[in-house]
C-alpha positions as CSV (number, residue, x, y, z in Angstrom):
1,X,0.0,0.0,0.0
2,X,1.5,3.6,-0.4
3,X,-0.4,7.2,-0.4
4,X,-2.7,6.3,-3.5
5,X,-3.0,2.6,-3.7
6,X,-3.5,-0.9,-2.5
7,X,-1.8,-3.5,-3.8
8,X,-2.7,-7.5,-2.7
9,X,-2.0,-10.6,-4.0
10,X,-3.4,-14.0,-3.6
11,X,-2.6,-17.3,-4.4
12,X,-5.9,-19.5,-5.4
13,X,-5.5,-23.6,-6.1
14,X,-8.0,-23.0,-9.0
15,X,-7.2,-22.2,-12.7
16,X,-7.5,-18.6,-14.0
17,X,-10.5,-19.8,-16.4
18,X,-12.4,-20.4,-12.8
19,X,-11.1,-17.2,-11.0
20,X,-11.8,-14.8,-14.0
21,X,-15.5,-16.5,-13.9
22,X,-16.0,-14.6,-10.6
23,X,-15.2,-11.3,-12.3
24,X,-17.3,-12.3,-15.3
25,X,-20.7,-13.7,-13.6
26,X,-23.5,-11.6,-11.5
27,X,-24.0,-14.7,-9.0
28,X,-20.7,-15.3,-8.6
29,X,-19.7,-12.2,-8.0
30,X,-22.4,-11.4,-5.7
31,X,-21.4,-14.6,-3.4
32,X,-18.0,-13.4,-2.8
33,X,-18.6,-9.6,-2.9
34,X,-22.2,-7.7,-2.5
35,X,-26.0,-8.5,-1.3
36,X,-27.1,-7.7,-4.8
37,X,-26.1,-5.9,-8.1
38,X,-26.8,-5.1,-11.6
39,X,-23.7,-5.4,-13.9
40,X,-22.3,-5.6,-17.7
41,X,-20.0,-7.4,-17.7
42,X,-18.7,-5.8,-21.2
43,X,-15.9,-2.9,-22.0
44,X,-18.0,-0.1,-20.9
45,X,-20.3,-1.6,-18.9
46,X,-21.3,-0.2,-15.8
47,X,-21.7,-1.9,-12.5
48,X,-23.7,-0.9,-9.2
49,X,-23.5,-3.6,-6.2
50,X,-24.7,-2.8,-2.5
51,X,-21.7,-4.2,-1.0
52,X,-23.3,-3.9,2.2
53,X,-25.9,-1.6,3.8
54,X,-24.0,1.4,4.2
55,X,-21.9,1.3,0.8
56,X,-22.9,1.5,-2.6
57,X,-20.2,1.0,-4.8
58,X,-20.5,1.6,-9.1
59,X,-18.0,2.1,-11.8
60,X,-17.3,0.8,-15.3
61,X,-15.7,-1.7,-16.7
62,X,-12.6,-0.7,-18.8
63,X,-11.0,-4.5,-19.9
64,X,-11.9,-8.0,-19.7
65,X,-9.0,-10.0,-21.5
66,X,-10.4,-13.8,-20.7
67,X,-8.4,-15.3,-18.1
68,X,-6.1,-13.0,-17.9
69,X,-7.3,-9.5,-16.5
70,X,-9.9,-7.2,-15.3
71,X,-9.9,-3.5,-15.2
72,X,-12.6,-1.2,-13.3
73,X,-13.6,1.9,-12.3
74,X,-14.2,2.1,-8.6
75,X,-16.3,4.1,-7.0
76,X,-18.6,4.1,-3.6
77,X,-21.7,5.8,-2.1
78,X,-21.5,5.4,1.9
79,X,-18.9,3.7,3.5
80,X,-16.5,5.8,6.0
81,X,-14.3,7.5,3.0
82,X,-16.1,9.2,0.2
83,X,-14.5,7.6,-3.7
84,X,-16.5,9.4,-5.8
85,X,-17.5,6.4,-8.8
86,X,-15.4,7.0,-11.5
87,X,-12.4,8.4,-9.5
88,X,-10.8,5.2,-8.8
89,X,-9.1,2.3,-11.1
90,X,-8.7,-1.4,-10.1
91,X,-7.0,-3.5,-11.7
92,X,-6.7,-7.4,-10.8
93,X,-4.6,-9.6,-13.1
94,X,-4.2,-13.4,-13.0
95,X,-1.2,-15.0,-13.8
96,X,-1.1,-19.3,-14.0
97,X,1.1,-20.3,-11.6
98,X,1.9,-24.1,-10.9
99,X,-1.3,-25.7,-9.9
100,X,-3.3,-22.8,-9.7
101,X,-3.6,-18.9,-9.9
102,X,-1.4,-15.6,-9.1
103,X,-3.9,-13.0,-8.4
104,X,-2.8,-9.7,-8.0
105,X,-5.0,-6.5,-7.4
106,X,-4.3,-3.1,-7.8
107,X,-6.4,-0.2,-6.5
108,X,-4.7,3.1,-8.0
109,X,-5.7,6.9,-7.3
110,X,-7.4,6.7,-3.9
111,X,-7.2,9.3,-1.7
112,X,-4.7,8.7,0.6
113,X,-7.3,8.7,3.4
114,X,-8.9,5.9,1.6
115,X,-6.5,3.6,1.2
116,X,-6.0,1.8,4.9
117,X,-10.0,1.4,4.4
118,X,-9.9,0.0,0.9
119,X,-7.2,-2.4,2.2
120,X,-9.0,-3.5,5.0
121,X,-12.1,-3.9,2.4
122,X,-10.3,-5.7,-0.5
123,X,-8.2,-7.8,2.0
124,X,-11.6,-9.1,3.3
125,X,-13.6,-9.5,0.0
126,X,-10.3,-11.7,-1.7
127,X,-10.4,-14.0,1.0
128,X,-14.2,-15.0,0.3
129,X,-13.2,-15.0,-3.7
130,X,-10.3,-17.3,-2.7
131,X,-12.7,-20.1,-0.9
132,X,-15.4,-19.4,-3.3
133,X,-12.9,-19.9,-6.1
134,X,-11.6,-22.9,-4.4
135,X,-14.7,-24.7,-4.2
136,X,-15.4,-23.8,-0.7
137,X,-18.5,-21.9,1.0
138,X,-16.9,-18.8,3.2
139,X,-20.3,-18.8,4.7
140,X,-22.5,-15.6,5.5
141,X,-20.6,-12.5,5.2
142,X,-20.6,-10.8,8.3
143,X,-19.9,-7.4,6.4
144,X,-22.7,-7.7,4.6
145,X,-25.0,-5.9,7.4
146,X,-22.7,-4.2,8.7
């Protein structure tokens, strides 16, 4: 992380065909990352998802190279550090490695006030991609109320 980004990795036991499906896919998305959403999933489609009561987050979709890379617009309504949508850029690119998948994601040109929150967020949200990817249930998410 420095003054105007997050950066995270992950390593996920699945192939980057499976992890790029939960970038891709309005239910799968929504069971890692937001109670509901409306999304198009296309180069210039736009995306709203209530990631949890208090934050509405929306951008637009920039790239979607199959298997290979995302890039979004980020942008939320609520939440304890106003992004105004549009403002933002993440980027999250998957690399095969041995059995499975290098994710790496990059959240550029937050306000540095932002960026310990955004960690904190993306930090929790990749874990519940990483046991959804791997075939596992992360269960309720607890943030989803909140």
């Amino acid at each position: 992380m420095t003054n105007d980004q997050v950066v995270l990795e992950r390593w996920i036991a699945a192939r980057p065909e499976t992890v790029f499906s939960f970038f891709t896919d309005r239910e799968k998305w929504l069971s890692w990352m937001g109670r509901d959403g409306e999304f198009s999933f296309a180069p210039g489609g736009a995306f709203r998802t209530d990631v949890n009561a208090h934050c509405q987050a929306s951008g637009e979709f920039l790239a979607l190279e199959p298997y290979r890379r995302v890039v979004f617009t980020w942008g939320s309504e609520g939440g304890t550090v106003a992004v105004p949508p549009g403002t933002t850029t993440v980027e999250v690119t998957l690399t095969p490695d041995g059995g499975g998948t290098l994710l790496t994601l990059v959240h550029r040109d937050l306000p540095p006030e932002a960026c310990a929150p955004h960690s904190e967020g993306w930090t929790h949200y990749l874990g519940r991609l990483v046991e959804r990817a791997e075939g596992r249930d992360p269960g309720p998410d607890e943030w989803a109320a909140a």
